[in-house]
C-alpha positions as CSV (number, residue, x, y, z in Angstrom):
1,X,-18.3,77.7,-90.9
2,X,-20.0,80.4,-88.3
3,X,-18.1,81.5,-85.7
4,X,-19.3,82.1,-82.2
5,X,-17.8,84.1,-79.8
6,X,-15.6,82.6,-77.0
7,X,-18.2,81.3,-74.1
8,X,-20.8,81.0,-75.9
9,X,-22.9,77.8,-75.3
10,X,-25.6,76.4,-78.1
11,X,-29.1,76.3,-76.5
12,X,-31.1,73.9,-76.2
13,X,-32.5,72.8,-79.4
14,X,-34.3,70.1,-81.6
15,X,-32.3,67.5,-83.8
16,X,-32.7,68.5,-87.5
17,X,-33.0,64.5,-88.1
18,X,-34.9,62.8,-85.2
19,X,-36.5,66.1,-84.3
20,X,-35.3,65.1,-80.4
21,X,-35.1,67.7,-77.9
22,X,-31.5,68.3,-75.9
23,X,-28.3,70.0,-76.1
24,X,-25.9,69.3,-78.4
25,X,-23.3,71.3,-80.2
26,X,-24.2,70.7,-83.9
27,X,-27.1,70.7,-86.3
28,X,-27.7,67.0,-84.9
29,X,-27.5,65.0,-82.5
30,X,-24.5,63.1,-81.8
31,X,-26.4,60.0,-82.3
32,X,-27.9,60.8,-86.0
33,X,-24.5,62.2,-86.5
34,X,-22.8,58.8,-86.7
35,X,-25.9,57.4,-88.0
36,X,-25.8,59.7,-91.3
37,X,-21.8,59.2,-91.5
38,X,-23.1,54.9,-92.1
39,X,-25.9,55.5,-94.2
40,X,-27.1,57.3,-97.6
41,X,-30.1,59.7,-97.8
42,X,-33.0,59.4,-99.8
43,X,-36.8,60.0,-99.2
44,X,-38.3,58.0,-96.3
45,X,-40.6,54.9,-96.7
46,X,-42.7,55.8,-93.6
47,X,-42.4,59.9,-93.2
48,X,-41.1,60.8,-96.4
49,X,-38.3,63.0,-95.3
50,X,-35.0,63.5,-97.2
51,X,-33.0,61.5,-94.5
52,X,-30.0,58.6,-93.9
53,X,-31.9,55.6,-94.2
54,X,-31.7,52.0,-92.6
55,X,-33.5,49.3,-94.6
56,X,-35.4,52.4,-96.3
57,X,-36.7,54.3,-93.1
58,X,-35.1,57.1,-91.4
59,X,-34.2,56.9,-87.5
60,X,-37.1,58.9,-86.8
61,X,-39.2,55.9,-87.9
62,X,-37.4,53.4,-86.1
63,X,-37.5,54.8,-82.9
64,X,-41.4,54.9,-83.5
65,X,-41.0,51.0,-84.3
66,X,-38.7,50.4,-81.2
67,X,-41.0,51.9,-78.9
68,X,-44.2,50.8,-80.6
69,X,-42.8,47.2,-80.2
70,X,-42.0,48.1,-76.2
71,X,-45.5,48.6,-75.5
72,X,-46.6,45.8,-76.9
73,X,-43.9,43.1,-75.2
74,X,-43.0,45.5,-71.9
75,X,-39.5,44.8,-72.4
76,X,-37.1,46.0,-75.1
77,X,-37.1,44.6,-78.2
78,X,-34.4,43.4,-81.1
79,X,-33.8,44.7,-84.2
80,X,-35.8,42.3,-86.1
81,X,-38.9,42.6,-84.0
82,X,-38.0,46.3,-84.5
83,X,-37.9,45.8,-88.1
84,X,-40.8,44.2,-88.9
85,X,-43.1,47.0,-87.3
86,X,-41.6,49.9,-89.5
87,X,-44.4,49.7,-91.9
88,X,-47.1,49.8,-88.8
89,X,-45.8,53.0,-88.4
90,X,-48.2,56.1,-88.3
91,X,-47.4,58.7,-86.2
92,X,-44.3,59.8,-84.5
93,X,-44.1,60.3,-80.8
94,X,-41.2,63.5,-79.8
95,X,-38.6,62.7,-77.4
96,X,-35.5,63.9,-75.4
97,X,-32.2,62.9,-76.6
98,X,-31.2,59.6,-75.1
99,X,-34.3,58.2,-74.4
100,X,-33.6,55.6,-76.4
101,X,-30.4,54.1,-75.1
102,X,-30.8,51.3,-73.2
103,X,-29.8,51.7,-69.2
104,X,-27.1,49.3,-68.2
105,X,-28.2,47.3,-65.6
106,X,-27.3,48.3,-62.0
107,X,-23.8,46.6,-60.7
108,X,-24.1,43.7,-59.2
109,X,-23.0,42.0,-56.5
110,X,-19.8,40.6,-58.0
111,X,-18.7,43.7,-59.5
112,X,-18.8,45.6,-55.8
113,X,-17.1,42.8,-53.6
114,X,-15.8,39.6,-55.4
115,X,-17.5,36.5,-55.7
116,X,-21.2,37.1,-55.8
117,X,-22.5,36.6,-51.9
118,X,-19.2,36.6,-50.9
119,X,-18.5,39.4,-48.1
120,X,-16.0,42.3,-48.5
121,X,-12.7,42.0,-46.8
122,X,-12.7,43.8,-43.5
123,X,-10.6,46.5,-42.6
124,X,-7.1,46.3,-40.7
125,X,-8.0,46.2,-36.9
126,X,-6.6,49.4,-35.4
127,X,-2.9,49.2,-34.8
128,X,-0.6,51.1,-33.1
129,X,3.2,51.9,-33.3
130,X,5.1,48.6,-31.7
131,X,6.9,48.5,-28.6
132,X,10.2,48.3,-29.2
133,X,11.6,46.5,-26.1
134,X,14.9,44.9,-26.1
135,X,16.7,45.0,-30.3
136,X,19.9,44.1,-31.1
137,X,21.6,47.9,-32.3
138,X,23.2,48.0,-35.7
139,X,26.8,47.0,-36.5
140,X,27.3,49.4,-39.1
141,X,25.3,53.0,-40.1
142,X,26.5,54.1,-43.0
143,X,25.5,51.0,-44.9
144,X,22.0,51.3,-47.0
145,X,19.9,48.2,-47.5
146,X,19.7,46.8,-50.8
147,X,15.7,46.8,-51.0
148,X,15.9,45.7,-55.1
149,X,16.9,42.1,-53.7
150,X,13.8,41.8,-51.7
151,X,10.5,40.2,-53.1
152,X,6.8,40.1,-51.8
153,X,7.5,36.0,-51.4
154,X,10.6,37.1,-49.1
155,X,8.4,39.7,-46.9
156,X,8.0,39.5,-43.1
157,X,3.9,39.4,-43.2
158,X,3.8,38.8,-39.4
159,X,6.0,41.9,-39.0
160,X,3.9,44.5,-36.4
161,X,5.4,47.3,-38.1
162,X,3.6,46.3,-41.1
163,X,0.5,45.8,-39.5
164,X,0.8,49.5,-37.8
165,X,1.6,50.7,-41.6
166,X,-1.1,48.6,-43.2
167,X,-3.3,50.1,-40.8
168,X,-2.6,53.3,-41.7
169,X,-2.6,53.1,-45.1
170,X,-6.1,51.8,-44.8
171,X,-6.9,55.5,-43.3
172,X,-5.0,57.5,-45.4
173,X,-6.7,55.7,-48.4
174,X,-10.4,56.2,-46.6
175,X,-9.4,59.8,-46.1
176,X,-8.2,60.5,-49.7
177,X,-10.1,58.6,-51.6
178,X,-7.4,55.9,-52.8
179,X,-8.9,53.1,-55.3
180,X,-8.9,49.6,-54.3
181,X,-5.9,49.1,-57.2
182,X,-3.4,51.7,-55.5
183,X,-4.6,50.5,-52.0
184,X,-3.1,46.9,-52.6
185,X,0.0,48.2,-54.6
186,X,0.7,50.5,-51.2
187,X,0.5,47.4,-49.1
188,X,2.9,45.5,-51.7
189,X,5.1,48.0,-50.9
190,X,5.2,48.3,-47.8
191,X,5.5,44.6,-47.0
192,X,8.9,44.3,-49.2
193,X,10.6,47.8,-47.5
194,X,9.1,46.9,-44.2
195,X,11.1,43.4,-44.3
196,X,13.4,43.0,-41.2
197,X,13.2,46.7,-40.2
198,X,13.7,46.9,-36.7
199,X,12.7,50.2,-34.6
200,X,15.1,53.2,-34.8
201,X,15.9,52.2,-38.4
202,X,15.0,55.1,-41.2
203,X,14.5,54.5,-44.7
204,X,16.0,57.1,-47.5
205,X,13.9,57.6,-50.5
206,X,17.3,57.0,-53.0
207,X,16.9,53.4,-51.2
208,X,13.5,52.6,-51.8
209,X,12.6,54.6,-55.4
210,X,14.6,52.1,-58.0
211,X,12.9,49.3,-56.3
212,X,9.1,50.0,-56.2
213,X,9.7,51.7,-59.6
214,X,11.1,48.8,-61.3
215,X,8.0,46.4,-59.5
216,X,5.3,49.0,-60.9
217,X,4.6,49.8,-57.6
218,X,3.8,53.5,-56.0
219,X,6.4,55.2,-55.0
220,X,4.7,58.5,-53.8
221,X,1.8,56.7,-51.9
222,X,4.2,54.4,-49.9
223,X,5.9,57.4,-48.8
224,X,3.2,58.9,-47.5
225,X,2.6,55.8,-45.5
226,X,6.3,55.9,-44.3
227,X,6.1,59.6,-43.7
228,X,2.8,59.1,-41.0
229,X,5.1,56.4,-39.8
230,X,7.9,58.5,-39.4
231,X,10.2,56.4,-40.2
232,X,11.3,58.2,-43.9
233,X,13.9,60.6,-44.6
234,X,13.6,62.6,-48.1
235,X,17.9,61.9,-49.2
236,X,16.7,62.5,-53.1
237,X,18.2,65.3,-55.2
238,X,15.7,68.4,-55.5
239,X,14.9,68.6,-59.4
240,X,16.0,72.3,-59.8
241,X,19.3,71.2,-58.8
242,X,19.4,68.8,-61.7
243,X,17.7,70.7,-64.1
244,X,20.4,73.8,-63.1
245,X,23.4,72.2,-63.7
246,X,22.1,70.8,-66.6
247,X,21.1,74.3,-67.8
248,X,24.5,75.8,-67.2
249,X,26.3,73.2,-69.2
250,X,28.7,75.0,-71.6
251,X,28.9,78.1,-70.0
252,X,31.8,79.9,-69.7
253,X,33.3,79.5,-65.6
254,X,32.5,83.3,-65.2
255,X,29.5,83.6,-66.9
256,X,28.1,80.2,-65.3
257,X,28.8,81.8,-61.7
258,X,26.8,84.5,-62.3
259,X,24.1,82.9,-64.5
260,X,23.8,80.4,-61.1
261,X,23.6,83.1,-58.6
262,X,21.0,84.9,-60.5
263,X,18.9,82.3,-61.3
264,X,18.8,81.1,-57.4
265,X,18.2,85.0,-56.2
266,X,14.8,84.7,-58.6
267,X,13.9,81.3,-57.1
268,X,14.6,81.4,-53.4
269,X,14.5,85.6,-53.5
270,X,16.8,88.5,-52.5
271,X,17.0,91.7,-50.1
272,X,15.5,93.8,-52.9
273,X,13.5,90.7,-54.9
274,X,10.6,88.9,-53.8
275,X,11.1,84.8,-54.6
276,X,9.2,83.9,-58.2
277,X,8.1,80.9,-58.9
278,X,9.9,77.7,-60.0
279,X,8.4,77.5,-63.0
280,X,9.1,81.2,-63.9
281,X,12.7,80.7,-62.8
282,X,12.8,77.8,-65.5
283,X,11.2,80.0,-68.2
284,X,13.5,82.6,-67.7
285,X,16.9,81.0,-67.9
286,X,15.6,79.0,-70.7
287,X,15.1,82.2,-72.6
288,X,18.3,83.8,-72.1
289,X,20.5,80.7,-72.2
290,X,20.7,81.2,-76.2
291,X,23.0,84.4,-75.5
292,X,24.5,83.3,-72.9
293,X,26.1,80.4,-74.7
294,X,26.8,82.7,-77.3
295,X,28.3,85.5,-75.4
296,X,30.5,82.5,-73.3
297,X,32.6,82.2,-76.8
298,X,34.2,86.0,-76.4
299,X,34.0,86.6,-72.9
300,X,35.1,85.5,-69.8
301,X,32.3,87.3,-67.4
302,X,28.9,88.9,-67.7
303,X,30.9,92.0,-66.7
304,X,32.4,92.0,-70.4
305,X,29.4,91.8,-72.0
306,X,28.5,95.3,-73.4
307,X,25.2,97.4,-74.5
308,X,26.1,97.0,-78.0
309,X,26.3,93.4,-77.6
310,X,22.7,92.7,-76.1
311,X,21.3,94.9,-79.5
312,X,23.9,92.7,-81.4
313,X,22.4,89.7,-80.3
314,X,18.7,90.9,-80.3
315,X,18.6,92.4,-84.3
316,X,18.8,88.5,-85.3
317,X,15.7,88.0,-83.2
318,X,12.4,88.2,-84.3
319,X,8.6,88.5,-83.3
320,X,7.5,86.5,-79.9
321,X,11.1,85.0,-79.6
322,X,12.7,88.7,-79.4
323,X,10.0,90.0,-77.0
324,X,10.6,87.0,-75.1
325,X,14.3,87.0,-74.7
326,X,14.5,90.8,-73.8
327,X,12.3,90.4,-71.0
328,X,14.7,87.5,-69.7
329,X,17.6,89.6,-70.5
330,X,16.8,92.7,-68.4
């Protein structure tokens, strides 16, 4: 199989089967492709050619018949009318590729907004934050709402604060380009965490995730909603932190100190170290981890670890995985 350089591109070119002009990537066409994978070749009734053939003519020939039998009837015709003008056929008229797929008809007015007539829901009216007035203060703080016991036939739909969110969720959806599927899961949402909250209240992400998640509902775009609100506070763990401790499992307590302290002087930078990125931070601990939990079965510290042990440890390494681990070792 030839080989082409990387970037190239395949001009433009004609289809070794229908002879049609366009740009595709092989010898054919993607459509005589499949047609030749469906059908043997033999000689042509009507041309003659050497081709996959359908009720003995190739697909040359029965695009001539399809669009012979076009101009005769104005519209396009079946496969029987089709067939029955192969053997009429005389002369073959060229054409670009895809010319011969039938357009799909134009959406109508049932697919845009409903019902067909029917008009499109309007948006929210504008809205702006509630006035509190007089509320009755909370008897405890500390206590978070259970949100998982809530459900959209318990929601306070009459509630201004979710007509102020609804409101704008209906911008933020405008502005970003939500579909019409995430725009009434947002307002799902919102309607169950929006239940009964009264002004001065804040609601913690760790309160609010297990719920929407377990509804299949989105969590990040009714946060974002929350957060124009500002009525949201961000209470979940940071996944570095989970994937760190995670990552420093097994280690001995000397080595894991250090390990920890190294690891968050590449991420978050030092006074003689720019700050990398997360992602480089995960590659590099992932790298050295291997010696690391090796070298935690005889020592105690890093300090312990001597030059003779790194080439110790690196002579059973091979290839990309030694070049790897010695730049995460240094």
């Amino acid at each position: 199989m030839a080989r082409f350089p990387k970037g190239y591109v395949k001009p433009t070119d004609s289809c070794g089967s229908c002879l049609a002009w366009g740009n595709f990537s092989g010898r054919l066409c993607p459509t005589c492709y499949m047609f030749g994978r469906s059908h043997d070749a033999a000689a042509c009734t009507g041309c003659r050619r050497i081709q996959p053939l359908k009720w003995d003519y190739c697909r040359l020939c029965w695009c001539q018949a399809r669009l012979n039998a076009r101009a005769v009837t104005g519209q396009p015709a079946d496969e029987t009318d089709v067939r029955d003008r192969l053997a009429a056929v005389r002369h073959h008229q060229l054409f670009f590729m895809g010319l011969h797929y039938r357009r799909r008809p134009t959406p109508s007015a049932r697919r845009r907004g409903g019902r067909r007539g029917a008009p499109r829901k309007p948006p929210p009216a504008p809205t702006w934050r509630p006035d509190p007035g007089w509320r009755q203060l909370p008897l405890f703080e500390q206590i978070p709402r259970d949100y998982s016991r809530l459900a959209l036939a318990d929601s306070d739909l009459a509630s201004p604060w979710l007509a102020w969110a609804k409101y704008l969720a209906h911008r933020l959806a405008e502005a970003r380009g939500w579909g019409r599927g995430i725009r009434f899961a947002v307002n799902r949402g919102l309607a169950i965490v929006l239940t009964g909250y009264v002004d001065g209240d804040v609601i913690r992400h760790t309160e609010i995730f297990t719920p929407l998640r377990a509804l299949d509902l989105p969590v990040g775009h009714t946060i974002t909603v929350l957060e124009e609100m500002g009525i949201f506070e961000d209470d979940s763990e940071p996944s570095f932190e989970h994937w760190l401790v995670e990552r420093l499992e097994g280690l001995a307590p000397g080595i894991r100190s250090e390990t920890e302290r190294w690891t968050r002087v590449l991420r978050d930078g030092g006074p003689r170290s720019l700050p990398r990125r997360e992602g480089t931070v995960w590659l590099y601990l992932n790298r050295a981890r291997p010696a690391l939990m090796e070298w935690s079965n005889r020592y105690d510290h890093l300090r312990e670890v001597t030059r003779d042990d790194v080439l110790a440890y690196i002579k059973t390494l091979h290839g990309r995985q030694r070049h790897d681990q010695l730049v995460a070792l240094r």
